[in-house]
N, C-alpha and C positions, 0 to 999 in steps of 0.2 A: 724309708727312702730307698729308691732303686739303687742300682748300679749305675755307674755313670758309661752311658756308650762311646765319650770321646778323650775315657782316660787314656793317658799317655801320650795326648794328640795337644796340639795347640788349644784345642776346644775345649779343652778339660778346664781351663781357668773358668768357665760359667759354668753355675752350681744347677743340677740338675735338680727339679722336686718331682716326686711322685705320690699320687694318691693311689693307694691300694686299697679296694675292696673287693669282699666276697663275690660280685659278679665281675670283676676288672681290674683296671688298674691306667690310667694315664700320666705320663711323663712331661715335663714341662718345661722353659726356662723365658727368664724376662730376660730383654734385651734393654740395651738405655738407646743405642742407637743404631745407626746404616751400616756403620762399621763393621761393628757387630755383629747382625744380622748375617753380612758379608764373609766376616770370619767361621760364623756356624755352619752356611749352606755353599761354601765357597765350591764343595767338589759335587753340587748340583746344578752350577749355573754356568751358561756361558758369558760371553763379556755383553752379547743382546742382552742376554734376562737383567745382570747386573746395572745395564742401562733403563731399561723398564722400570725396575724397584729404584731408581735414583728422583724418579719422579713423582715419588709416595712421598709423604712426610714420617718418616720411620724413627720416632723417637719415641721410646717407652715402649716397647712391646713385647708381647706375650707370646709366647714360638710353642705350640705343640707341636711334641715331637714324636708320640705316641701314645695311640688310645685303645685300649685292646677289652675286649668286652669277649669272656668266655662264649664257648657255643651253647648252654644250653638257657643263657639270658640276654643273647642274642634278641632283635626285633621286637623289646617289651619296652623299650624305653628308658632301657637303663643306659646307653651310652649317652645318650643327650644329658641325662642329668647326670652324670661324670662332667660331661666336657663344660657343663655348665655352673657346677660346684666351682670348674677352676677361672672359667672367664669373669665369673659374678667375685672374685677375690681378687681382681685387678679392675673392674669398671672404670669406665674413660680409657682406656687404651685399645690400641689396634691388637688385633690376634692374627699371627699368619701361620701356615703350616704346610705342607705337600702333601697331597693325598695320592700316597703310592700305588697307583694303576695297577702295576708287580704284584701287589698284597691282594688287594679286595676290590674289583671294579666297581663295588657298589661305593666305593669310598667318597667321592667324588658329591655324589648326590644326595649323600646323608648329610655332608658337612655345605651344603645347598640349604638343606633343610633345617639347618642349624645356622644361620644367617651370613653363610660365608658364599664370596664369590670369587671367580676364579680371577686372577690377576692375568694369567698367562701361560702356559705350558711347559716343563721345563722336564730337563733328561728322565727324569723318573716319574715324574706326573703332573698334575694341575697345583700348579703355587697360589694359593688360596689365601683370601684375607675376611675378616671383617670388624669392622667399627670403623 
């Protein structure tokens, strides 16, 4: 298990999970609902976006919050099968995330290619979902 990024914070009451392996590691957390949601990503949205995601049915969902695949196993395939170890242990639920533009411009398109679509665009990047 990681380190939690929103100790000390309101956020910290949902339990972070992570899977660590040799080429990576992604972090995780299920939400139950909009509130929720609202509460994790509150200082990424404004009251627009907050209006947008009001219009999902946001119950039970799965929030990646980071997927980070070393450099030199990078482009082989191993991020997808991380981020899919963890969506395939919640099936039937929605999966949302931000792909931080800041980080990796390619982020964006990989998680395209991984069956998510963009909801909307929001302070830090594209708010992406899917199921």
């Amino acid at each position: 298990m990681g380190s939690n990024p929103f100790a000390g914070t309101k956020e910290s009451m949902y339990k972070l999970n992570s899977i660590n392996k040799k080429f990576g590691r992604i972090s995780y957390i299920y939400l139950k609902d909009f509130k929720e949601i609202i509460d994790v990503f509150k200082s990424y949205f404004t009251k627009r976006d907050i209006k947008k995601i009001e219009k999902e049915n946001f119950n039970d969902v799965l929030s990646i919050h980071s997927l980070i695949i070393f450099d030199n196993y990078r482009k082989k395939g191993f991020g997808s099968k991380l981020l899919n170890e963890v969506i395939d242990k919640y099936k039937n639920k929605k999966c949302i995330l931000i792909a931080d533009k800041r980080e990796d411009k390619t982020l964006p398109e990989f998680y395209k290619k991984n069956g998510f679509r963009k909801l909307f665009t929001c302070k830090s990047g594209q708010f992406m979902i899917r199921g």
